[in-house]
N, C-alpha and C positions, 0 to 999 in steps of 0.2 A: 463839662463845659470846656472848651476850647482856650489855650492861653490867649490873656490881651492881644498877643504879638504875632497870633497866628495868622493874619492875612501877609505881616511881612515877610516870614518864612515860605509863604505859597511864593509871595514875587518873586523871591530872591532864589526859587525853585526853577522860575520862568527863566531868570537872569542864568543862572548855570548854564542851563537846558540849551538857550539857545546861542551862548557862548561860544558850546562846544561845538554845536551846527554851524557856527562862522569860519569855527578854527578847521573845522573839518571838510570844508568848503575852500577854505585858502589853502586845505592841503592838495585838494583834487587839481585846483590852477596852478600850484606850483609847480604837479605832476604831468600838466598837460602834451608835454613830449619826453616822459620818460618813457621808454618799452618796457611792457609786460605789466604797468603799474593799472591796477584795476581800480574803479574811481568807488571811492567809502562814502555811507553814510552813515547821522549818527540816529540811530533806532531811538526814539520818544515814546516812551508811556506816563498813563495817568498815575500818581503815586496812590497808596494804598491809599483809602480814604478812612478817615478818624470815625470812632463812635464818641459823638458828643452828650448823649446821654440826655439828647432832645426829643422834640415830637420828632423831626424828622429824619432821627435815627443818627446818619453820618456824614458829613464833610469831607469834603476833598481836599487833599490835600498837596494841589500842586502838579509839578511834572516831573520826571525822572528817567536820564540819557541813559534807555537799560546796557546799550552797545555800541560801539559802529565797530561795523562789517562791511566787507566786500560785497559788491553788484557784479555777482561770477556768477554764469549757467556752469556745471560742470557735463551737462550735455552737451553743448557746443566745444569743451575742449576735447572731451573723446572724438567726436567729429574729427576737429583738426589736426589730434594727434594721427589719426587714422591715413586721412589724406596725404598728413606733410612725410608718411612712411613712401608713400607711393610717390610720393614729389621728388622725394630725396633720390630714389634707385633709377625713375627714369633724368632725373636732372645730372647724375654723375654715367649713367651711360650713354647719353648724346655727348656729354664729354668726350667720353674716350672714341666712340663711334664717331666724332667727327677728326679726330685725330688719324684712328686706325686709312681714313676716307684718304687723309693726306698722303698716307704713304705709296697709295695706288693710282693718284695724277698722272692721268700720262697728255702731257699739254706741251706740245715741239715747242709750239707759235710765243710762248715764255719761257722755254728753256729749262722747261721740266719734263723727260724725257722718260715715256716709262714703257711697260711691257709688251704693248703692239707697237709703237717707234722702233724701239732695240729688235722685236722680232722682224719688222716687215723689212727689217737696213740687214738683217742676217741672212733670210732668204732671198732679197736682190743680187746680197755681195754673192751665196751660192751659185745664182740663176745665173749672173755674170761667170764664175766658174767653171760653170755649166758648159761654154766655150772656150773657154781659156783654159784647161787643166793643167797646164804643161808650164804656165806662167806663174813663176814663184812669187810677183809681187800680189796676183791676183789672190792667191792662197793665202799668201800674208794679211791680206784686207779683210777676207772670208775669217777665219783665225781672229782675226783684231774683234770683230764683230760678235764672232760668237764668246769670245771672254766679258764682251760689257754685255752681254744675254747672262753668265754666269755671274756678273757682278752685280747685277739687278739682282738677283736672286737674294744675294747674299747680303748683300746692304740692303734691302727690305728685311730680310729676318733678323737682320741688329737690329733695325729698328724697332720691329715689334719685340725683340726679346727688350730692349732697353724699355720700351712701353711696359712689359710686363714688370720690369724691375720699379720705375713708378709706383704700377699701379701697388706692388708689393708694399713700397714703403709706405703709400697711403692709407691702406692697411693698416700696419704697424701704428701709425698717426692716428687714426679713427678708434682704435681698439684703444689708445693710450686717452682721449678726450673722454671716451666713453668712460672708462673707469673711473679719471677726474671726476665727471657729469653726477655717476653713481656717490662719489663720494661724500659729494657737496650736497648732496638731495637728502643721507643719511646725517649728515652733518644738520642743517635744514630741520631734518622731522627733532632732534634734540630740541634743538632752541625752541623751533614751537610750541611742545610739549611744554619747556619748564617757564614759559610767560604765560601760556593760556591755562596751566593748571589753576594760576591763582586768578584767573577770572580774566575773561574781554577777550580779544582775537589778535594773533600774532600776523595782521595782512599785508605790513610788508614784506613778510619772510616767506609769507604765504605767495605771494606776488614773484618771489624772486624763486621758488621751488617751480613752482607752473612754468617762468623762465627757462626752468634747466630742462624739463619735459619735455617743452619744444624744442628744445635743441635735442636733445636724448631721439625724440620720436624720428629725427629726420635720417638718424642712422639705422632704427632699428625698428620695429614695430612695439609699442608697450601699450600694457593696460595695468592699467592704477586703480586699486582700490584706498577706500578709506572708512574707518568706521571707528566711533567710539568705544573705549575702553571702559568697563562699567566694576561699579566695587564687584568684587565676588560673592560678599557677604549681603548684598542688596543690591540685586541687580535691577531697582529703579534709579538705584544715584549713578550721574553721571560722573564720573570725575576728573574729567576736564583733558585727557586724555585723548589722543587720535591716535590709533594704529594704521600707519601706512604703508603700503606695500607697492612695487612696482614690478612687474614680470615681463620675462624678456626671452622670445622663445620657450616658453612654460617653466624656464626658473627664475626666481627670483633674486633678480640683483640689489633690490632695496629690500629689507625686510626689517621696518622699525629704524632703530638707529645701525643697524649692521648691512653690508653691503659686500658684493660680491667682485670679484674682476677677473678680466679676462686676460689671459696670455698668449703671445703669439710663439710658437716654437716651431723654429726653423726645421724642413723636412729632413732626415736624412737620406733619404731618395728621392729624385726626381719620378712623377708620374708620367710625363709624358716626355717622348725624349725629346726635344726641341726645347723643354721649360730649362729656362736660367736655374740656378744652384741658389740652394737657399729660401726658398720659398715656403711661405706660414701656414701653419695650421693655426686653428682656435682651440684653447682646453680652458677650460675653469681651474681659476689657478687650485683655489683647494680640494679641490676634487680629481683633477686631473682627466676629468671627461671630458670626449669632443663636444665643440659648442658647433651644432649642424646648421651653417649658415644656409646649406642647399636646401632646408627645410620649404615643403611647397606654404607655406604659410607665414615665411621671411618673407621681408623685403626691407626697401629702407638701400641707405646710403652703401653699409656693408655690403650686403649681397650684390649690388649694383656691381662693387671691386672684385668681387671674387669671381662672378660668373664673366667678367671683362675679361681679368688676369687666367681662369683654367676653364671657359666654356669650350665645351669639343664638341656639341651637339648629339649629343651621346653613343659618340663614336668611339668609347673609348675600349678598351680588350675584353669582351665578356666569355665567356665559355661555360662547359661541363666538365668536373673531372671525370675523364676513361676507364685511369689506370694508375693505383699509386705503388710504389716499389720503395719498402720503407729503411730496406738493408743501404737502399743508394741516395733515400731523400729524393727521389722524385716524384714529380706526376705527368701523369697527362692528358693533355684538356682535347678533348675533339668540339666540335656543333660549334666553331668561332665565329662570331661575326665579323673577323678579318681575315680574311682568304687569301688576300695578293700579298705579296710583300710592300707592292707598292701604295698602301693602306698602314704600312704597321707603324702603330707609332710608343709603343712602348719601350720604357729605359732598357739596356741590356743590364744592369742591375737594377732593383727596385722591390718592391713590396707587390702582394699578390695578394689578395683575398678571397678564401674560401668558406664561403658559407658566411659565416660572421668574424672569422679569427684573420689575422692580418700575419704572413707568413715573408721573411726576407728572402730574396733568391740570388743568386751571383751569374746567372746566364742561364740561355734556354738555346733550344736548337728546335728546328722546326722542317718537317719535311711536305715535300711537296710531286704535285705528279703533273705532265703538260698538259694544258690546251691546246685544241686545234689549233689558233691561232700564233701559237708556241709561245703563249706565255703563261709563269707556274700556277698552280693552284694549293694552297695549301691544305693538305688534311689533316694535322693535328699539332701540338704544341708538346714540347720537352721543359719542363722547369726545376733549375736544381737549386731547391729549399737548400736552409741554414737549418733546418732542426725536421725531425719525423711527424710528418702532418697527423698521420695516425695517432699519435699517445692526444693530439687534441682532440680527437673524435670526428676528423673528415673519412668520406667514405664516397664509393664511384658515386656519381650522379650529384655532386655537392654542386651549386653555381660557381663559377669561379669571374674573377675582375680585376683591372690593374689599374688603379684613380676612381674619380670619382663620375659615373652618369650624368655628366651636366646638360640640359636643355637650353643652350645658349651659342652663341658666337661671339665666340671670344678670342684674344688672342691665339690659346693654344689649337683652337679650328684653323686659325687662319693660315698657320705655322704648318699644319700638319697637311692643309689644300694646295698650300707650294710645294709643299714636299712629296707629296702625290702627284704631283705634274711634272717634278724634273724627274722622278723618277720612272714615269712611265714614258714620257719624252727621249729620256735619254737611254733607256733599253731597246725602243725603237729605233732611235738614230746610230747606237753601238752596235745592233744587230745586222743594222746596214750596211755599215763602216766593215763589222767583221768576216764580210763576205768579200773586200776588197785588195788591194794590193797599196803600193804604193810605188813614186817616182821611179823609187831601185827595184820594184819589180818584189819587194818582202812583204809579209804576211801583215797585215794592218792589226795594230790591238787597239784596246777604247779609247777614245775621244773625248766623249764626257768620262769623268773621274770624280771620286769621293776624296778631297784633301781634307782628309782628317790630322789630328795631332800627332799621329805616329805615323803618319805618311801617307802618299798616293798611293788609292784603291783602284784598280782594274778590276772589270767582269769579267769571265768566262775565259777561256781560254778557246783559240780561231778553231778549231778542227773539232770541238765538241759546242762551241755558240752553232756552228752552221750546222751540225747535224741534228742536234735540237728545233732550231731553226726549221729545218727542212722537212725532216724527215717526220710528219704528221702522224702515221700511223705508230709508231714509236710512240711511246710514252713511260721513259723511266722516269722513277722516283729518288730527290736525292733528299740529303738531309744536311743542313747547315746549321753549323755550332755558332753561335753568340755568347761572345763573354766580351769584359769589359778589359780584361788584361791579355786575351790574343783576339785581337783584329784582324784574322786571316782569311774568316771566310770569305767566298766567294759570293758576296750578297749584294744586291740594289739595298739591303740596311744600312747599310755604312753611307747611302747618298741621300743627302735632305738637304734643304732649301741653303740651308748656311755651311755646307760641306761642297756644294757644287762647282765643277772645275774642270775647266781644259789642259788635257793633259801635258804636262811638261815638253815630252818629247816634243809634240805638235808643237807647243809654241816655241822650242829653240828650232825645229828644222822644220818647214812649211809642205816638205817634199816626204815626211812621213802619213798626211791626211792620205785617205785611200778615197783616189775618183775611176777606180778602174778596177774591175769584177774579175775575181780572180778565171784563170782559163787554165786547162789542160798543160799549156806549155805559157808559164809566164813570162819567157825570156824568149820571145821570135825572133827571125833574123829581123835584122838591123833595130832594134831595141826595144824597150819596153814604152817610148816614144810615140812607136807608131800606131800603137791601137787606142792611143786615150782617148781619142774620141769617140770611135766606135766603139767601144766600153765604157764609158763614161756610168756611172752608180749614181750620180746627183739628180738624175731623174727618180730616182728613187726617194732621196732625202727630200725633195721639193715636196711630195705629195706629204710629208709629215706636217707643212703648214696649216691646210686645211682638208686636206682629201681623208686620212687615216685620224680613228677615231684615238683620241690619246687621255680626254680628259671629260668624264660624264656623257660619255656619246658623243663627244665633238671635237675636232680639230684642234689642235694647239693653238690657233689664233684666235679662237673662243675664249682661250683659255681666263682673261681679264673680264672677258663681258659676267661671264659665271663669278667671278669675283664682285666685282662690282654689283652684279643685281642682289648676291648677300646682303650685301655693305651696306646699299640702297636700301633695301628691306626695314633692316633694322634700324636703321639712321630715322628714317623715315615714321615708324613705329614710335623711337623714341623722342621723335621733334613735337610729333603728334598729341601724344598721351603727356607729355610734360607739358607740352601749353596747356592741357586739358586741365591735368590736377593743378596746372597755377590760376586757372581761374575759380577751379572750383574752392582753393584754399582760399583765393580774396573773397568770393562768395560768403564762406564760414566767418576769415576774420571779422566781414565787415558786419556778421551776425553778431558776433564775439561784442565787437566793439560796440553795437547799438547797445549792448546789455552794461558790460564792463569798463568802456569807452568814457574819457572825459568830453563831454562836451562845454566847449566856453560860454555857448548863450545858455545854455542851460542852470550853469554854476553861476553865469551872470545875474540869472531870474534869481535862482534861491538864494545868492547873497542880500538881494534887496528885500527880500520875503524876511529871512531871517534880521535884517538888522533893523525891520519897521516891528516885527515879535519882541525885539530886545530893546526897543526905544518905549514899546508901550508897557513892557516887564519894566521898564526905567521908571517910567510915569506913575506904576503901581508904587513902586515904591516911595516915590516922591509925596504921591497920597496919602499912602502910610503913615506917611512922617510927621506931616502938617495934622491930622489926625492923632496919632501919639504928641504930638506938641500942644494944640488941643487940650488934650486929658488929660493930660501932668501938670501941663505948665500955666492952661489958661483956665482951668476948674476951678472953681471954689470948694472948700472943703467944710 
């Protein structure tokens, strides 16, 4: 039989019950513009029911608040993690692609003045020239013009190198949140653990873990598991445990309450010669293995930087080894995918890998044999290793590469497409130049020039440029050395975008440019004067504007449009595809949110639901009362 008092134990079951459904309802409104806070309820069940040792066996005995828990799909958040990877990589490369866009403006009419401006003011000042040879101020103007064609050059490739150095330290920045992110998420799975061991759910913390995730996913791609920990000894008890894991690139940076991070370590070689000094790799601090952001199965905010700061479009030095010579620590690579010189864009020291091992070198030499056109062609590569690539097990026919295959454009593309145009620009226009004389009747040397840090670079020397030049059926083979401590060879390597320069001579004396082809007798009677016009060579130099092909099959006044349609491409690519995944992640939130979301009329309804359950659990009791008052008090006995 039931105690006397048991009907007031059922109310005062209701009263609890739906106490906690009020309090848990004013905590949903409190929370209604907090981020990331998922809206709880509290779970009601019948309590066990009594056997009363009646006919009708057992009684009920009330209600009882088993939990409150979060209203979280955790389908909808692998969703969102998934997209906001993709959100994040094209969101930071319209970044920088709208930036890199800036640098290539060429707009008179506001005073921004860029590559066809400077070109088409350098070939008038020539054309002008063209009649004037013998006039020094005419020269002087010509000269003036072609230095801000050289200074365009160069101040764009600060620019992007400064871009690249950005993008570097954004890097360093992202690798550093990421590791915080990791740390706080392992911090996170603790606490959870030692509240929900002893029963109920830790959902604020829970709440603020899912917080770090979204931030985590927009750098990197993750996938999060979760699953309970169960006794050993019976594996049907639960014990209140959650094992949580999060992976990152296939390893895992959360693992329980332990957590991983990443390091950035400055290279000691540049990969490509145009990149700034200093530049990061990824390693796992405790492991010290590369973390491969180039992975086709990255994305996210990281890779967005990396493929910004070292995309080459996978132009970058690949080859065969030949030939290795282990007494001298060389090798030699034939089958290159870079032929010209005016394509190479490797460090003259740097790192080399063969096969899978990464070898240092301190310079290489490279020989070459003519084109029809008299320009070289290279057949094979020289590299001289720091250590005998044999004792690691390379053998002829190994792959060989120098950086990494990136599928992208990126700064260091952009760096290395200037630097393939003044170099093949300026081997044309020195080869012209080298055919000529000058005011006094002397032999003309280069024009354009490599100012490097140990000084002004000249090509070729006049009496073997012309015979090169000329003489077609000819085709010797030379070979030039590269090293980083003599800068002597005779190479277009030493001329890239931010080494480009009119040579000194030219700009202190105006009367050493050569507009007049060398002859038989340089020195006629009455001067060197009187044939400049009828030997004038600047009909030659004009046709390098657009007639001679200098840059992809086209003219040097192409030369921006070819830039530009890149820049457009990808700009365009990624204005496109980031609106896309920003709708499609409100899409999901607002999925998110229909499940997890507070709603105020909603909370508004179950506050009035619940507090009409707690006024009539009120009334039970009140009943009770008068009833037990009643039996006690107003019974006869």
């Amino acid at each position: 039989m039931p105690s006397t008092f048991f009907g007031l134990t059922i109310a005062g079951s209701g009263l609890s019950a739906f106490q906690a459904a009020i309090n848990t309802t004013a905590n949903n409104i409190s929370n209604v513009r907090t981020d990331g806070y998922s809206r709880q309820t509290a779970n009601r069940v019948a309590s066990e029911a009594l056997r009363v040792h009646q006919k009708y066996g057992t009684a009920g005995s009330g209600v009882t608040t088993e939990s409150i828990t979060q209203m979280r799909d955790f389908y909808y958040d692998v969703k969102y993690w998934e997209n906001n990877a993709s959100l994040g990589y094209y969101d930071r490369k319209q970044y920088y692609m709208k930036q890199i866009e800036t640098y290539f403006i060429d707009d008179d009419k506001n005073y921004q003045k860029g590559f066809s401006t400077i070109l088409d003011t350098m070939f008038s000042d020539l054309d002008t020239l063209h009649g004037k040879s013998g006039d020094i101020n005419t020269r002087k103007q010509f000269i003036g013009s072609a230095q801000s064609l050289t200074g365009y050059f160069t101040e764009v490739s600060k620019e992007l190198q400064d871009l690249q150095s950005s993008c570097n330290v954004e890097i360093q920045t992202t690798v550093g949140k990421m590791n915080n992110l990791a740390s706080k998420i392992a911090t996170l799975n603790r606490q959870i653990d030692q509240l929900e061991v002893k029963g109920g759910k830790a959902n604020e913390l829970r709440d603020q873990r899912a917080l770090l995730i979204d931030e985590l996913s927009q750098i990197v791609p993750v996938e999060v598991t979760e699953a309970p920990i169960k006794d050993t000894n019976n594996a049907e008890r639960v014990t209140g445990l959650n094992y949580y894991r999060v992976m990152v690139g296939g390893q895992a940076i959360v693992d329980g309450y332990d957590y991983k991070t990443l390091e950035c370590v400055p290279r000691e070689y540049r990969a490509n010669q145009a990149d700034v000094e200093g530049l990061y790799d990824l390693r796992w601090t405790d492991t010290g293995m590369r973390f491969e952001v180039s992975s086709p199965s990255m994305t996210g905010q990281l890779k967005a930087l990396f493929e910004m700061r070292d995309g080459n479009n996978e132009e970058n030095f690949q080859g065969t080894v030949k030939s290795i010579d282990s007494a001298n620590k060389t090798i030699t690579i034939d089958d290159s995918n870079i032929t010209s010189v005016f394509n190479m864009n490797m460090p003259s020291e740097g790192v080399i890998t063969l096969g899978y091992r990464e070898f240092a070198y301190d310079g290489f030499s490279y020989t070459t044999e003519m084109n029809e056109d008299g320009t070289e062609k290279i057949t094979s590569y020289t590299f001289n290793l720091k250590e005998d690539p044999t004792q690691s097990g390379v053998q002829t026919g190994t792959s060989a590469r120098i950086g990494t295959s990136i599928d992208a454009l990126g700064v260091s593309y952009y760096l290395n497409q200037m630097t393939t145009f003044v170099r093949s620009f300026s081997y044309k226009f020195n080869n012209i130049e080298l055919q000529g004389v000058d005011l006094n009747g002397d032999p003309m040397r280069t024009f354009f020039v490599a100012d490097t840090a140990d000084g002004e670079k000249k090509f070729g020397t006049v009496d073997q440029a012309i015979k090169d030049f000329n003489d077609k059926n000819l085709q010797p083979n030379y070979t030039y050395n590269i090293t980083t401590d003599n800068q002597t060879a005779d190479t277009y390597y030493w001329l890239t975008s931010s080494t480009f320069a009119v040579a000194e001579e030219c700009q202190r004396d105006p009367q050493r440019f050569a507009t007049i082809e060398k002859t038989p007798d340089p020195n006629p009677a009455g001067g060197i004067n009187q044939g400049i016009d009828q030997q004038d060579i600047t009909e030659d130099l004009l046709k390098l504007k657009s007639e001679v092909k200098l840059f992809r099959g086209r003219g040097s006044s192409d030369f921006l449009k070819c830039i530009l349609s890149d820049i457009s491409v990808d700009k365009q690519e990624a204005d496109v595809f980031q609106k896309n995944y920003s709708n499609i992640e409100q899409m999901i939130e607002a999925q998110r949110l229909s499940i997890s979301g507070v709603d105020e009329d909603e909370e508004a309804l179950d506050l009035v639901k619940f507090q009409n359950a707690y006024n009539l659990a009120s009334q039970m009791v009140q009943v009770m009362t008068e009833m037990y008052d009643q039996l006690i008090l107003q019974t006869g006995v």
